[in-house]
Structure formats: structure tokens, C-alpha cells
N, C-alpha and C positions, 0 to 999 in steps of 0.2 A: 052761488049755487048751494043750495041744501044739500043737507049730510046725505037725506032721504032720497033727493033725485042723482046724488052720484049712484048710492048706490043701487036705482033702478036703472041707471044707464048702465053700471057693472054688469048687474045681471040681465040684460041685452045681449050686450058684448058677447057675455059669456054662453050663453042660449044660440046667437051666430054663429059662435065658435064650435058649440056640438053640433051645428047644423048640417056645416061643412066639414068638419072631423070625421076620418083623417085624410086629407087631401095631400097626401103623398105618401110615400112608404114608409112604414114606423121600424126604430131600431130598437131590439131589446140587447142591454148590453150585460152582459156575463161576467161577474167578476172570477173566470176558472177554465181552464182550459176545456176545449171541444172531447168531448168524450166521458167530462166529468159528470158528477149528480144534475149540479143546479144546470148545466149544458144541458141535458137531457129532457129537464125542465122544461127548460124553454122553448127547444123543438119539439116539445110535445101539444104546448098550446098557440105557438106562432099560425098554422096552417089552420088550425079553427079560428084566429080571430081574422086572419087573411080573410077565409071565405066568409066571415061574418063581417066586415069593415070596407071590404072591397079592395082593401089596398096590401100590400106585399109588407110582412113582417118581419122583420128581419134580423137572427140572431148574430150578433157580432160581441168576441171571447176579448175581454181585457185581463186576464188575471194580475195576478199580484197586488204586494201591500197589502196583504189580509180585508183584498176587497175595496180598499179607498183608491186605487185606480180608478176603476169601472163607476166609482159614486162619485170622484171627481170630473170625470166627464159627463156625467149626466145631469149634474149638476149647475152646472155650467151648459148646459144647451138652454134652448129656447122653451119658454113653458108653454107648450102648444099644445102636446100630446105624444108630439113627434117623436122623442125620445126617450123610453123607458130603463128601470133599471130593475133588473132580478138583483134585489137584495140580500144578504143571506147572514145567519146569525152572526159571523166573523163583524159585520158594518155596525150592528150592535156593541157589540163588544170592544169594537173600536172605540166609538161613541163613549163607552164607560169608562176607560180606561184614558184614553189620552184625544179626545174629540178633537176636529178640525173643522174650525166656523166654513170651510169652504160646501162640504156636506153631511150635516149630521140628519138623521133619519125623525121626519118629527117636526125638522126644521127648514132646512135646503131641500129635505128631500122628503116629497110626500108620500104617506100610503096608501095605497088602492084597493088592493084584497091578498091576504097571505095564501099560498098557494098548498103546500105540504111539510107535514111535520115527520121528521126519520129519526129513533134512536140509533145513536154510532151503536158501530160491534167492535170488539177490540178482537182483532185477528192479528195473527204471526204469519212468519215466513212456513211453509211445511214443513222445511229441514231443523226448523228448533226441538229440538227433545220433547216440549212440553206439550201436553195432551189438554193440560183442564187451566181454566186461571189460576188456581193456586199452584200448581208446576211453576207455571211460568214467572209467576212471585217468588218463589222459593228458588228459582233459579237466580234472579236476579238478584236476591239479599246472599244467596252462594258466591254471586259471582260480579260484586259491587261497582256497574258502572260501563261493563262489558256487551251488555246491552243497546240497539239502540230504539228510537222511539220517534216516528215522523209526524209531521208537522206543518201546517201550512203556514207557516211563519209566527213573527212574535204578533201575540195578542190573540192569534187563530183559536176556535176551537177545540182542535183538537192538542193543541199549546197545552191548554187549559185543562183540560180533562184527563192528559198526560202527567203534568206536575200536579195534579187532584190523585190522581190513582197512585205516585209516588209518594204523594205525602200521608197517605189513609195508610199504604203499607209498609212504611219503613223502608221502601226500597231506590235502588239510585240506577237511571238510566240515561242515555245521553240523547241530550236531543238531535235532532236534524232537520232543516226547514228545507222546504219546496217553495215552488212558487204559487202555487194557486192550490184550491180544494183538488184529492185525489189525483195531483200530479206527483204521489210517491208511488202511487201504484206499481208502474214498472222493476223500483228499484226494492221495492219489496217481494213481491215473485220473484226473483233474480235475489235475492238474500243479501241484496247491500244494507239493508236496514230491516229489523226486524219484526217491531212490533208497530201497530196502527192503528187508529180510532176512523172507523169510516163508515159509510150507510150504507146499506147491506146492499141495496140495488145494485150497486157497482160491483162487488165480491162476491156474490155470489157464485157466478161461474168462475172463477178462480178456486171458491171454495171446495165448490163440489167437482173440481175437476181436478183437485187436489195439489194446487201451488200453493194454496194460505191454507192456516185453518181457524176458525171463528172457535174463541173461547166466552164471550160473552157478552150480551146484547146489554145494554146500559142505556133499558127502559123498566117498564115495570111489570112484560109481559112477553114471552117470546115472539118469534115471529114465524109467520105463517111459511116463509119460504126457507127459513132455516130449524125448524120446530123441533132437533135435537142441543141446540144452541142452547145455555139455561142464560138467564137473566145476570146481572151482575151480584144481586141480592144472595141467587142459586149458588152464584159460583164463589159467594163467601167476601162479597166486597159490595153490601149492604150501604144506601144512602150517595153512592155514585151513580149521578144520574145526568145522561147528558141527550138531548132530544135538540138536533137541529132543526130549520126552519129556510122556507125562503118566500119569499112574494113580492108582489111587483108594486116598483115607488117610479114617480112623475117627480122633473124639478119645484120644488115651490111658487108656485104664484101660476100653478095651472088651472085654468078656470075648473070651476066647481061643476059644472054642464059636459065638461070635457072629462073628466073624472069620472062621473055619473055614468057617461058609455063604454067606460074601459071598464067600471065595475062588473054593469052589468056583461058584459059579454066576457067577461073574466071568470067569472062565477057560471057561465053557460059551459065556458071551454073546459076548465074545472072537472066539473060535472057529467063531462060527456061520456058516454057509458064504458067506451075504449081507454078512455088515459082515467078517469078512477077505477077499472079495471086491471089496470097493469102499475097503481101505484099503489093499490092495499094489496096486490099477490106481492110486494116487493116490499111488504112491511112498513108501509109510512102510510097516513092518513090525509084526507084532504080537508083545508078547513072553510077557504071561500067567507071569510068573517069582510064586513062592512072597513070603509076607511075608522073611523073614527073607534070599532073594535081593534082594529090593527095599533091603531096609535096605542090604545092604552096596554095591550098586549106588552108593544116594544117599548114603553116606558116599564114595564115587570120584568122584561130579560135585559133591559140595561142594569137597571136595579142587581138583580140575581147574580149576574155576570162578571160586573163589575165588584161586587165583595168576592168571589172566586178568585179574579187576576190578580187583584190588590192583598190577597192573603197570599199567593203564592208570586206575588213581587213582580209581574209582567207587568209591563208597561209597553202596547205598540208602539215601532217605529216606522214615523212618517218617509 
């Protein structure tokens, strides 16, 4: 058999395969507990691709492991369609830092269309003294260690942007890991831990309801729902910049035809006037970029990421 007639019998196959896609219920699996950003995510666009696919979409929470749960299971399902994965910049960063042939993003695990980008805010507990980011710096280098600073584990994000913000200021705080994105929440309200790197979407009402208070936004422009908030530049901690991410990956070896319909109705649901409405009031943007923009995308934040953790000595644990 020719090279050329397999591969027009592949793209057969795979043309079959979108024909009848998706012929049962699809799972998007969450690497963060129910309640958190990239959760929110996700029930925001499951019920448009339902009513656009015809079949029941279904969010199911794996957190933990800075994300390589929920991309080891997806991983490992069937490449049909059946089974998607909200990726989110933690799987990245995995990937830089200590990869796992079982799913690295790119490779095991493909991408379809990146969904939204949020600069973290760095917020405290209310009850800490500190007003502005430089308080709460100056408190810290006052009071060496005393501090503490949450985390969704090693190699996470906010890991990362935490030992970034100690090492720019000379100051020493103590970590504390959670299990998933914004499962410190509770124990930050509640003053078990004090300081956070998190997307504003979530904090908000805490903020203005005055449990946490946002000191500053660590992008390069405030944000519309917190717009007395200054940027991290503002608040005197210039070149700290941390803008998470998240969008939706298929196991590898998902037909191409099969992809092609998750795009498009990814980029529809995206788009729809209600959830890009209530994701730019929440300070994060929508981006809807093509498979093959995404890949070279998450080849420049493995890149990026991975000189971050490796200067400041993380290394995930599998």
C-alpha cells in the first residue's frame, strides 16, 4: 500500500469520525476544584457546546499535582473526542521543569483553541496591617519569614511568582501548598495564610466585601473590576509579570476532522456575547487562537517558565 493511499484512507477515517462526533457524552476534566477559575471556565462553555454538538458536556474536577492528575487521565483516554482537558499554565510549567512522557502538552496531549488569559492580583488577608504592596514588603523584610504565601503546589504558578516576588525584593516568606488552583481561598479569608497570587475573577467579592485586599495586579494595565488596584510596576515591583492561561487539549492521535469541530464550536462558545461579557468585566481576555497558534504559544511559556523555576530551584513533584 502507498504512503499516499494510507494516508487518504486516514483522512477518511477521520472525516467519519467528525461525521459522527460526538456520539456520546463528552468529558472536560478540570485540573482544580469546583468553584475555582479554570471550573468556572469550564461551565461557562460546556452548555454552548451541549447545545451546539447535541450531546451532554460534562465538567468532571481532578485537581491536584500542579495539574498532571487531570492531564494524566486524559491522556490516557481514547483519542476520539470523547475526552477533553482544560489545560492551564501549571501543565506548562510542569512540562519545563520536570516533563512526564505520559502527558506533555504539544505531545500526548493536543491543542485546540486557548480560551482566556488573567493577570494574578497579589491580595492579603484584610487583617494584615498592610495597605499598599510596599507595606506589605516592608513588612515582610521587618519581620523575616513570619509571613506566609499560598500556593498550589510545587512547580504551580503561583509557586513561581511567589519565590519571583521574594527574590526581586529581598524578602523571605514561607510557603504553603494547596491542592488545586484557588483551593487557599478559604484559608486566606480565615487569616491561616496570608498572602496570594490569584485571578481576580475569584476575589473579587471577597475584596470588595472586604475579607482580602488586592494590592496589586501583575499585568501591565489595571483591571476594570478592580480599577483602584495599581499594577505591579505602580506599586513599585516593576518587571513582575505573571498572566495565566487556560484552553482546551484532546489526547494525541485525535483525528484532525475531530479537532476541526471542537475548534470551531470552541471559538463560537468563546465568543458568545454572555461569557466574553462576563470574562473581560472580570479582567481577563478571550483569545480563541487556532491549534497550531496554541502550540507555538505553549512552546514560548514553557520556554519563559521554565527559566523562572530553574532560577528560583523548583522543580515539580510527580
Amino acid at each position: 500500500m502507498t504512503k499516499t493511499l494510507v494516508l487518504f484512507l486516514g483522512l477518511l477515517v477521520g472525516v467519519a469520525h467528525a461525521q459522527s462526533f460526538p456520539s456520546r457524552p463528552v468529558r472536560i476534566l478540570v485540573p482544580s476544584p469546583a468553584g475555582s477559575s479554570p471550573d468556572i471556565r469550564a461551565r461557562q462553555i460546556a452548555p454552548k457546546l451541549q447545545e451546539a454538538l447535541g450531546q451532554p458536556f460534562i465538567v468532571e474536577n481532578r485537581p491536584g499535582g500542579a495539574g498532571l492528575i487531570a492531564a494524566r487521565e486524559a491522556a490516557k483516554a481514547a483519542p476520539d473526542g470523547h475526552t477533553l482537558l482544560l489545560a492551564l499554565i501549571n501543565n506548562a510549567i510542569f512540562d519545563a521543569l520536570n516533563p512526564d512522557p505520559c502527558c506533555r502538552l504539544n505531545q500526548e496531549l493536543v491543542p485546540i483553541s486557548r480560551f482566556t488569559m488573567s493577570p494574578l492580583v497579589v491580595v492579603v488577608n484584610a487583617g494584615l496591617p498592610a495597605k499598599t504592596l510596599k507595606e506589605l514588603l516592608d513588612y515582610a523584610k521587618a519581620k523575616p519569614g513570619a509571613l506566609n504565601f499560598a500556593t498550589a503546589g510545587q512547580g504551580s504558578i503561583a509557586q513561581l511568582v511567589g519565590f519571583w516576588v521574594l527574590a526581586e525584593s529581598g524578602t523571605q516568606m514561607t510557603e504553603v501548598s494547596y491542592k488545586g488552583v484557588n483551593a487557599e481561598i478559604p484559608d486566606l479569608i480565615a487569616g491561616q495564610v496570608q498572602v496570594g497570587y490569584i485571578v481576580s475573577q475569584v476575589i473579587t467579592g471577597p475584596v470588595k466585601g472586604g475579607k482580602l485586599r488586592a494590592l496589586a495586579v501583575l499585568g501591565d494595565k489595571r483591571l476594570p473590576g478592580l480599577p483602584e488596584v495599581p499594577t505591579g510596576a505602580e506599586a513599585g515591583l516593576p518587571g513582575v509579570e505573571a498572566i495565566v492561561w487556560n484552553g482546551i487539549f484532546a489526547p494525541g492521535g485525535t483525528p484532525r476532522p475531530v479537532i476541526d469541530v471542537l475548534h470551531r464550536e470552541l471559538v463560537k462558545a468563546y465568543n458568545a456575547p454572555e461569557i466574553k461579557g462576563q470574562v473581560e468585566a472580570a479582567g481577563s481576555t478571550i483569545v480563541a487562537d487556532t491549534p497550531d497558534e496554541f502550540a507555538a504559544f505553549i512552546r514560548a511559556e514553557t520556554a519563559k517558565w521554565g527559566k523562572v523555576g530553574r532560577a528560583a530551584g523548583v522543580k515539580p513533584q510527580q
